[in-house]
N, C-alpha and C positions, 0 to 999 in steps of 0.2 A: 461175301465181303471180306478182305483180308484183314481187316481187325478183329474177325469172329475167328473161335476154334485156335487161339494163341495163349489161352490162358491153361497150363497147367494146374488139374485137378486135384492132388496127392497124386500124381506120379500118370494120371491121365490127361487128356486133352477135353475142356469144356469144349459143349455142344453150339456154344455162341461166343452175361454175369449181369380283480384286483393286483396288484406286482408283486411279486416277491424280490426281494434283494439276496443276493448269492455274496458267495468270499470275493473278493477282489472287485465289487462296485459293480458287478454285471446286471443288470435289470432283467427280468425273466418275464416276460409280458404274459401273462396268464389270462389277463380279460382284456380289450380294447382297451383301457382307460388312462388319461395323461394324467402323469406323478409331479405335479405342480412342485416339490419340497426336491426334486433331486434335479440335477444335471442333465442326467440322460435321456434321449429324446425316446420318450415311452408313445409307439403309436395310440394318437387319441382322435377318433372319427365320431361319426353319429352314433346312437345308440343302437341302431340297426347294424352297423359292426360287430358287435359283441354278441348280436346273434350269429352274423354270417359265421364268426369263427368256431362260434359253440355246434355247430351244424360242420360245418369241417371235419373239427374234430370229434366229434359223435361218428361222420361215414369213415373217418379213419380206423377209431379205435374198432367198431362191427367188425372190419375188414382185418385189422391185427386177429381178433380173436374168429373167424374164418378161418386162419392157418390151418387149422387141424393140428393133429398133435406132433410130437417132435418123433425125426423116424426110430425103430429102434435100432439097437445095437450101434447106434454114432459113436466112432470114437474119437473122443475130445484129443487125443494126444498126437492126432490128424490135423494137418493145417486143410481149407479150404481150397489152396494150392498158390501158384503163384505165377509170371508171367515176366519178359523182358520188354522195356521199353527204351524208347530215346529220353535222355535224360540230359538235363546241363549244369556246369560247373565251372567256375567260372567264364561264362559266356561263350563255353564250346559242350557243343553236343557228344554224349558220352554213353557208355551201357547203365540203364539201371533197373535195378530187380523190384517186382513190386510181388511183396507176402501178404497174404488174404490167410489172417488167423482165424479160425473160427471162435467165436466169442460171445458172451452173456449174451451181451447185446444190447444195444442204445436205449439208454437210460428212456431219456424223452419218448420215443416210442410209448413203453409201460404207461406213460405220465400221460401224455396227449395223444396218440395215436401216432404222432412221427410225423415226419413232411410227407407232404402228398405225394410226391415219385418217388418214394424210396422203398425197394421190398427187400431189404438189405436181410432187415429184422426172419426173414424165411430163413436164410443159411446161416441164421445164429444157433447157440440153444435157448432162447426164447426164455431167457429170465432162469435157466439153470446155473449156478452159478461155478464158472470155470475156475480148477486152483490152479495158484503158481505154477503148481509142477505141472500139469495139463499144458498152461501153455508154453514154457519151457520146453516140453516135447517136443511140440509142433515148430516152433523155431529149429530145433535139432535135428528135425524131420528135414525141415529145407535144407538142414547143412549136411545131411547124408546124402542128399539127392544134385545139387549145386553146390560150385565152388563159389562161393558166395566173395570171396576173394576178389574176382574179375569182375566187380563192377565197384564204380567209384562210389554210385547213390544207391541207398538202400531205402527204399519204403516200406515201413510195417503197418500195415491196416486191421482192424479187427473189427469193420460194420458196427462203427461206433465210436467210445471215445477214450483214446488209450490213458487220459490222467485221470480219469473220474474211477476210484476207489474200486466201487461196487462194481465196474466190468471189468477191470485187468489190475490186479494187484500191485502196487509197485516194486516189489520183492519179484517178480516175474519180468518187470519192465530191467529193474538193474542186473539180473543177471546176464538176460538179453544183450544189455549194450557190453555188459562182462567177456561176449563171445565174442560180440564187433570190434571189440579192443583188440583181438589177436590178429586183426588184416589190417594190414598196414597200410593197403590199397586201397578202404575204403575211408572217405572224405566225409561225406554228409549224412545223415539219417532222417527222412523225413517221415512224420506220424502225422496222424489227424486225430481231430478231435473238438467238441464243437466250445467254443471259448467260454461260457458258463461251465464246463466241466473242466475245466485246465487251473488247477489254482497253481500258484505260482512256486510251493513248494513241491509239488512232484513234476513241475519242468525242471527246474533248479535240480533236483536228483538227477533225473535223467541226463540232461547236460553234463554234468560232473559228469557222471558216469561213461560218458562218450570220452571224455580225455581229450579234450582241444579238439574234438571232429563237429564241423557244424549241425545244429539241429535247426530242420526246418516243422512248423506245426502248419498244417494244412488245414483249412475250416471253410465249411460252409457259408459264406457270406450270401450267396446266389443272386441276390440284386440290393438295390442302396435304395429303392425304393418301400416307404415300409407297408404301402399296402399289398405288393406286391411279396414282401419278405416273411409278412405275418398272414394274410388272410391266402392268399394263393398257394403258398407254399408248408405256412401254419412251421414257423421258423420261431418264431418266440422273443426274437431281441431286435434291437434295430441300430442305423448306421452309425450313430455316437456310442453302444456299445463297442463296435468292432474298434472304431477309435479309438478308445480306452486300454483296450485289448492289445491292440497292435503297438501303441507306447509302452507297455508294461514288459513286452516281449522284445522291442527293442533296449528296452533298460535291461532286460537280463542278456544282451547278446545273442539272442535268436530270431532265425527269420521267422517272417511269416509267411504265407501265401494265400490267398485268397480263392476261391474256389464257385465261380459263378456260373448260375444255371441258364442253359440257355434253351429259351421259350419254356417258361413255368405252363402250368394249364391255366385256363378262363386268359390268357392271351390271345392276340389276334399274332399271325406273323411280324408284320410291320412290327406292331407292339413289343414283342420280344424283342428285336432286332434292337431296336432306340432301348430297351429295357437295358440290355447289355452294353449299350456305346455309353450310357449316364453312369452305369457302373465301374469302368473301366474310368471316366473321367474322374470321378470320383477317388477312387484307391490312384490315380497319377495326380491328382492333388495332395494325398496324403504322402508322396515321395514313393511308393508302389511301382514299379517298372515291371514285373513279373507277375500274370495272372493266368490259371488255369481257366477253359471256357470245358463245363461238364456238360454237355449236349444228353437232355432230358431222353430217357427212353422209357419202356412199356414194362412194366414190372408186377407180376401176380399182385393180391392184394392189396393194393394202392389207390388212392382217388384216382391217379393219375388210370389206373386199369378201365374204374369204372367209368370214367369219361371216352375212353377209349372204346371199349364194348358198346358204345351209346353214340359211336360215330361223333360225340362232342371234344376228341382229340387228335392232332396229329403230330410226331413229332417234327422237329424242323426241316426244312429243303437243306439239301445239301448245297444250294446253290446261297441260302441263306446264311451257312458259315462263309463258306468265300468272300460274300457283299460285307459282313461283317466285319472280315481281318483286313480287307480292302479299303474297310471308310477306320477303324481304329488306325492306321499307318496315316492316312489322308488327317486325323484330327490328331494324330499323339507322337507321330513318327517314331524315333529310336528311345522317348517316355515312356511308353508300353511294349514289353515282349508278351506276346499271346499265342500261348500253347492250348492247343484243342487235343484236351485229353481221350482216348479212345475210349470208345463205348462198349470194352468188356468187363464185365463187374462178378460179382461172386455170387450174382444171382441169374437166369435165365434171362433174356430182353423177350419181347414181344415182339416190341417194333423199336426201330429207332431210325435216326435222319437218312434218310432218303430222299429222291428225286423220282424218276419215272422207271428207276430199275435199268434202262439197258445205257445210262451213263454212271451208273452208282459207282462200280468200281475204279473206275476211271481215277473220277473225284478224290474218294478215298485214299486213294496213294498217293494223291497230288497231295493230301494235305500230311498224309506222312511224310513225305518228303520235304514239306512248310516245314513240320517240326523241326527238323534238324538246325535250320539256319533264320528259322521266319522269314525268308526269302517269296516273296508275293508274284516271282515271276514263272515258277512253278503252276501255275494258275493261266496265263498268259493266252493256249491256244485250248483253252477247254469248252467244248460248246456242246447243245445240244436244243435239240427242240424244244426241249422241254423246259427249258430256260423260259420260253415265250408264249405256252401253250398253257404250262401251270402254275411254273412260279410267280413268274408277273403278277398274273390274277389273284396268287394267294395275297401276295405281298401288297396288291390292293384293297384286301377288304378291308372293313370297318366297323367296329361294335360299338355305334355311339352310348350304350348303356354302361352307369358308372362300373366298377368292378365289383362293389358288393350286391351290387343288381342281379349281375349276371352270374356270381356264382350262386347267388340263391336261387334264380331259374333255373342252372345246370344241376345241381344240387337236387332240385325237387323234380323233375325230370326223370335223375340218376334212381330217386327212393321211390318213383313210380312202379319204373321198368323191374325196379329188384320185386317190391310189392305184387306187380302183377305173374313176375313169375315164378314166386314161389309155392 
């Protein structure tokens, strides 16, 4: 697949990558339960909820501490590596760099086991905790190796959340942007980071620190659905959070961008598909015109793995992004720009979206070549059998059982299989 094997290693080629109340109003849903006394729409279901989630994240957190230990001789003054993508600025497609720092690592993870498809938390150091100057390095590491210069957009990632204190210092963050200040060519800075960990003074830093260059925060929204957001995915907040979020960030002059999963697990195909068209309506109701779609893939220790090994996952058709960017143009026209972010990460994939194999590549370049202009005509003469043979049929089925049904079935299922073969 040509989006595998583009991602620069440090200098090689990867092989594929109750509530709480937080600072700034964020709701942090710890147990199913509605917070009658606040605003924010805390998902509240049956009491059988607040099992399914507790079973979640129980097969999560086993699975975090399966990692095994951290390898030796890592050195933190190494970035993970980095990669070129198509990038935009004002509304023309451009070079942009994307840095994969190696870092603590996601808070949340420690806390709850982390979202289910995420095995980020492996090419971290697993709760070590990285200093300033470590990662200082690894940004200087990228600037010995690339002219960081030639791209207008710069993304800095660190499998996790670059404002939250305890993974990335902010003394490390400003002197970062201290470097980016010397290229004059570049325009924007995008970071992520999940919106309960962004308080609004160490955005506020960061900005300054850029000097008039726009900053964009990238965050895991993955669907507007909240059962979908908290029990499937085990996300923690729900959609009147990110609303919150997204005002507060407009008040300081920064974008945002949203970052939706597409086909979480214990979904049916179809189900995904409408999972992401209600989400993308959603964020164009809120003024949203730009959203990344992050196409789920198979990642070592994760639920999402263990559904996988248990034939209860698969990740999406390829023909199910097309139908996707196809029916978003058909309900939202020139409201929504939808970039299908490629599926190399900083950690190994398993599997990820395919079709029958002998049109996979095909597809894939169609839709790199979507990115550039989201031009849907690039798409125009693409066929294949297997459009009719499998897709179809996926995209027919049906799991009339509610969702915390069935992840409790797949769930118990998953603790059988492990049980019997240990």
């Amino acid at each position: 697949m040509s989006w595998q094997g583009r991602t620069t290693i440090a200098g090689a080629v990867h092989p594929d990558r109750g509530c709480v109340l937080r600072e700034g109003g964020i709701s942090i849903l710890q147990r199913t339960v509605s917070d009658s006394s606040s605003g924010a729409e805390i998902f509240g279901g049956l009491p059988t909820d607040n099992d399914v989630l507790e079973r979640v994240r129980g097969l999560a957190g086993r699975l975090r501490r399966e990692n095994g230990s951290l390898p030796e001789n890592l050195d933190f003054t190494v970035p993970i590596g980095w990669e070129e993508r198509i990038g935009h600025l004002d509304d023309q497609p451009i070079r942009r760099l994307i840095i994969f720092l190696r870092s603590t690592g996601c808070e949340w993870v420690e806390k709850t086991g982390g979202c289910t498809m995420c095995g980020f938390y492996c090419a971290t150091s697993r709760g070590r905790e990285i200093s300033a100057e470590e990662y200082i390095a690894q940004f200087e590491y990228v600037m010995d190796a690339v002219d960081i210069g030639d791209y207008p957009v710069i993304s800095i990632y660190n499998d996790g959340n670059i404002f939250n204190e305890r993974e990335m210092p902010v003394a490390a963050i400003e002197k970062i942007c201290s470097y980016i200040d010397g290229y004059e060519n570049i325009k924007k800075v995008v970071v992520e980071s999940r919106i309960d960990y962004s308080p609004d003074e160490h955005v506020a830093k960061m900005k300054k620190a850029l000097n008039g260059r726009q900053l964009e925060v990238a965050f895991g929204f993955e669907s507007a659905d909240p059962q979908v957001m908290n029990l499937c995915i085990n996300k923690g907040f729900s959609a009147n959070n990110f609303g919150h979020f997204h005002s507060r960030m407009q008040g300081m002059g920064v974008l945002t961008k949203p970052l939706l999963l597409v086909k979480p697990p214990f979904l049916t195909e179809a189900e995904a598909v409408n999972d992401v068209l209600q989400t993308v309506s959603y964020c164009v109701s809120r003024g949203i015109d730009y959203v990344d779609l992050e196409v789920t893939t198979v990642e070592k220790h994760t639920v999402v793995h263990e559904l996988w090994k248990n034939n209860l996952y698969r990740p999406p058709w390829l023909w199910s992004l097309i139908d996707l960017l196809q029916k978003c143009r058909e309900r939202f026209g020139d409201h929504a720009h939808v970039y299908v972010s490629p599926w190399t990460y900083s950690v190994e994939s398993l599997d990820w979206a395919r079709n029958c194999g002998e049109c996979d590549a095909e597809i894939v370049k169609a839709i790199e070549r979507y990115n550039c202009h989201f031009d849907l005509a690039v798409f125009e003469d693409l066929d294949c059998s297997c459009r009719d043979d499998g897709w179809k049929e996926a995209i027919a089925v049906e799991d009339p059982r509610p969702i915390p049904e069935r992840i409790s079935e797949q769930l118990a299922y998953v603790q059988n299989t492990r049980l019997s073969s240990a």
